[in-house]
N, C-alpha and C positions, 0 to 999 in steps of 0.2 A: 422653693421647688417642692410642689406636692411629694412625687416618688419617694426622696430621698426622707420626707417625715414619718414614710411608711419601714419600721424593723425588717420588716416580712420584706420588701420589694430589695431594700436594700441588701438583705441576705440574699435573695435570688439572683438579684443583677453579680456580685460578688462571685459567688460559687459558681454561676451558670457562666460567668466571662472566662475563670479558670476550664473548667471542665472541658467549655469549647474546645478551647485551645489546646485540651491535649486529648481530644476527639479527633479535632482536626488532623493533628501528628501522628495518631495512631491509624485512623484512614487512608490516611496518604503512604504511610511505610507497609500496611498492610495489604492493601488491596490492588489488582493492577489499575492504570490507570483509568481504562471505561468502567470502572466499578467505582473509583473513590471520586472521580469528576462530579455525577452527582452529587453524591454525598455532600461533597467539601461546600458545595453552589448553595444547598440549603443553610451548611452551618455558618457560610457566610451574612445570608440573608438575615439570620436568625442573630447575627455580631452586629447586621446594623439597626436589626429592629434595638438591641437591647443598649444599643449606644444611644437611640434617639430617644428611649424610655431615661435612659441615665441622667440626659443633658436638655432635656424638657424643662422650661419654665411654665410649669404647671399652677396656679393660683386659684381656682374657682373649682364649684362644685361640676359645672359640666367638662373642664378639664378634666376632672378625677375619673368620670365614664369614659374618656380617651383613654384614659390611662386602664382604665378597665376592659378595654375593648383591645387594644397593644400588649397587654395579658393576655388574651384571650387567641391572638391572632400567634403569638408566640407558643400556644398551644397546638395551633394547627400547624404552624412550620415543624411543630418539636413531632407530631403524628407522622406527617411525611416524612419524615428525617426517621424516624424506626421503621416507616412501612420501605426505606430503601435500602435499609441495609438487611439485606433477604440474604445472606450467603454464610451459610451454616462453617462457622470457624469459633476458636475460642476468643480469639480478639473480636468478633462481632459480638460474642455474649457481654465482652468486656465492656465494650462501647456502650450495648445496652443497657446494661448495670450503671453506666455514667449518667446514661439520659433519665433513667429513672430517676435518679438523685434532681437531676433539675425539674424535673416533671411534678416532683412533689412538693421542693423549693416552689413552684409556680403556685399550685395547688394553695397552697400557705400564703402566696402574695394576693391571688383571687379573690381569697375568702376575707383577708384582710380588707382589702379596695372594696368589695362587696359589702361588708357590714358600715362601713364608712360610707355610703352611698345612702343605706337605712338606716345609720343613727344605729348601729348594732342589733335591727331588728331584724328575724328573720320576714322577708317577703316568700311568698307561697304564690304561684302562678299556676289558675286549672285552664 
């Protein structure tokens, strides 16, 4: 299984499964319900993308851009999931202090899966 030969993906899968998880519990105790309903629908979405990155039988170089591109889209569910949580409290700064943590954990799995794609070379696209 590609992912898991990756340090980086596997620190992110790790800490971003924890984090979820107590995102999701802090959302949910925090917020009324039409506020966290959202919320929780992305961080779900975002448990199943990283469950199917975790349990991927990944073996080829064009699986690894799968794998890069499930990075990537993990990206945009993690944007949406900050741009919902709009409601000025200390537990919402809290949360977003969580998501950063995974955000950078990502950042680290990207760049990893990225130089792996080029043989650790940087590619430059004008």
């Amino acid at each position: 299984m590609i992912a898991s030969q990756f340090h980086e993906i596997t620190t992110f899968l790790d800490k971003s499964t924890e984090i979820l998880t107590e995102v999701q519990s802090m959302t949910i105790t925090t917020f009324p319900e039409k506020v966290a309903t959202p919320i929780t629908k992305k961080i779900e979405v975002l448990q199943e993308l990283l469950e199917l990155i975790e349990t991927s039988n990944m073996n080829s170089k064009l699986l690894v851009a799968n794998l890069r591109h499930a990075l990537i889209e993990a990206g945009i569910i993690l944007v949406k999931l900050t741009d919902a949580l709009n409601v000025d409290t200390v537990e919402t700064y809290q949360i977003l202090e969580k998501l950063a943590t995974i955000q950078i954990q990502l950042a680290t799995a990207k760049k990893k899966v990225g130089d792996d794609l080029t043989g650790g070379t940087k590619v430059i696209n004008d």
